[in-house]
N, CA, C and O of each residue as an XYZ file, in Angstrom:
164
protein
N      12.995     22.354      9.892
C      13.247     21.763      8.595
C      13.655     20.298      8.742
O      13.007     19.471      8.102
N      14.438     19.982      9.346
C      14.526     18.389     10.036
C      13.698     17.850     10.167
O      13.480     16.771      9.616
N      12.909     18.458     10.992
C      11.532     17.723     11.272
C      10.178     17.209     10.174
O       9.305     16.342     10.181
N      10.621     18.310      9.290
C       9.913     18.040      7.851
C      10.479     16.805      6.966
O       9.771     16.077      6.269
N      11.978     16.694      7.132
C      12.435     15.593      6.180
C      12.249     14.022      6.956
O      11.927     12.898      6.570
N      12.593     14.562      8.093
C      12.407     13.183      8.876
C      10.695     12.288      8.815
O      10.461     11.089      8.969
N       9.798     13.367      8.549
C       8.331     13.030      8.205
C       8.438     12.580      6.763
O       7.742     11.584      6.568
N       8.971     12.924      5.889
C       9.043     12.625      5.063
C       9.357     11.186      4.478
O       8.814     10.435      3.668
N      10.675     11.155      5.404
C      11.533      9.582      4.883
C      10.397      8.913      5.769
O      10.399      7.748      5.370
N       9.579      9.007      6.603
C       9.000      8.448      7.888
C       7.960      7.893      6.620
O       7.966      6.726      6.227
N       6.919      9.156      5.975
C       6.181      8.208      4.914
C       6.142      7.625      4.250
O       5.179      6.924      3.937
N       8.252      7.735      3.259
C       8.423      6.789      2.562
C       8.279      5.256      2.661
O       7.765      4.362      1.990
N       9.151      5.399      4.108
C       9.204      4.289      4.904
C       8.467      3.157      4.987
O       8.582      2.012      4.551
N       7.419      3.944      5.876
C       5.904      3.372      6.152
C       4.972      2.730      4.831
O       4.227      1.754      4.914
N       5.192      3.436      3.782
C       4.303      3.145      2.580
C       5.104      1.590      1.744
O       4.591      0.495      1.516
N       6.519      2.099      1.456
C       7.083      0.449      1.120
C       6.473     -0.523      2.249
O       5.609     -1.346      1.949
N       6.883     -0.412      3.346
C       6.553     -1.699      4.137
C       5.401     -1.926      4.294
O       4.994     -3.021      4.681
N       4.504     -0.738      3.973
C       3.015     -2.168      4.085
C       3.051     -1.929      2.853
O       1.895     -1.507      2.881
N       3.427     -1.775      1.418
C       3.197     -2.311      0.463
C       3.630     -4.001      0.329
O       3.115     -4.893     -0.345
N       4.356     -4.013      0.917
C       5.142     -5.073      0.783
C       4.784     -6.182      1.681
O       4.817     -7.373      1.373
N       4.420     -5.661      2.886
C       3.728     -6.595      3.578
C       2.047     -7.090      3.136
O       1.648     -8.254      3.172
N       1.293     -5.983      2.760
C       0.294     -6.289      2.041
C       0.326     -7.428      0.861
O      -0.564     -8.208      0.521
N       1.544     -7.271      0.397
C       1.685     -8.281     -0.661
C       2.111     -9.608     -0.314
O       1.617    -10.500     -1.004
N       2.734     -9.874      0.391
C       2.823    -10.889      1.511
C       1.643    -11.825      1.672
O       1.584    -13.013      1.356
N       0.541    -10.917      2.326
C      -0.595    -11.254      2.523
C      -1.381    -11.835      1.382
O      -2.258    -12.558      1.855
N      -1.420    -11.812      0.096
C      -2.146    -11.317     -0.839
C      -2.918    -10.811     -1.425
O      -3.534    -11.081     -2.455
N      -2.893     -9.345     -0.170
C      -3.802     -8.576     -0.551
C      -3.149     -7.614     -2.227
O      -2.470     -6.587     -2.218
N      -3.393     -7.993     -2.849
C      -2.367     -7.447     -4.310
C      -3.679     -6.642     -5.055
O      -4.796     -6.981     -4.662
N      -3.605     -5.729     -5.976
C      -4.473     -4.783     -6.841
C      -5.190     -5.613     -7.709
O      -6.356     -5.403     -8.041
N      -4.244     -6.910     -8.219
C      -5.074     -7.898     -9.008
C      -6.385     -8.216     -8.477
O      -7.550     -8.037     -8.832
N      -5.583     -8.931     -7.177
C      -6.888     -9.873     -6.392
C      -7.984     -9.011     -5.878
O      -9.139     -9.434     -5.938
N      -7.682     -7.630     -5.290
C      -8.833     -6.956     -5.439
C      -9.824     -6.417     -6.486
O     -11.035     -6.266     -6.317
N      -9.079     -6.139     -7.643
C      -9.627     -6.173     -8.724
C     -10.533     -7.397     -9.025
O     -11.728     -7.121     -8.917
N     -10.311     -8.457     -9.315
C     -11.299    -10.046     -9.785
C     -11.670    -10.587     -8.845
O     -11.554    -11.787     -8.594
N     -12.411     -9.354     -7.887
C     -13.347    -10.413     -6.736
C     -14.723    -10.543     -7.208
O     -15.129     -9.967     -8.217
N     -15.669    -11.549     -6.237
C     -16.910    -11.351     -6.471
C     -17.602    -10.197     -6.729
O     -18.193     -9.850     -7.751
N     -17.480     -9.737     -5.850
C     -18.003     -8.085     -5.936
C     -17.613     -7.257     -6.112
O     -17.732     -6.224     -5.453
N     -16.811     -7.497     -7.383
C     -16.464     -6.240     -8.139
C     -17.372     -6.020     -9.683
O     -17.593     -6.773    -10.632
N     -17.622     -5.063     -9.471
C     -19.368     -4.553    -10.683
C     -19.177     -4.008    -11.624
O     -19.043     -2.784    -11.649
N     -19.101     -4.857    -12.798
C     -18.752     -4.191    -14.368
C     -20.002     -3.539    -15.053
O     -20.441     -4.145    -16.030
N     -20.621     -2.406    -14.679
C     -21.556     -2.166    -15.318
C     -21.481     -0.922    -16.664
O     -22.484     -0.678    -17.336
């Protein structure tokens, strides 16, 4: 059961920091959203 929570906080973890580092970057939902090749059909 430890081992389950510790995976747990482990994904929380992991998921803030590259959210956050992604954003850093500017890789952001906007900017992927209004690229060239994104296809409004």
């Amino acid at each position: 059961m430890k081992t389950m929570y510790l995976a747990f906080i482990a994904i929380v973890v992991l998921s803030f920091a590259a959210q956050f580092t992604l954003g850093q970057m500017g890789q952001t939902t906007a900017a992927a959203a209004a690229g060239p090749s994104v296809r409004l059909d």
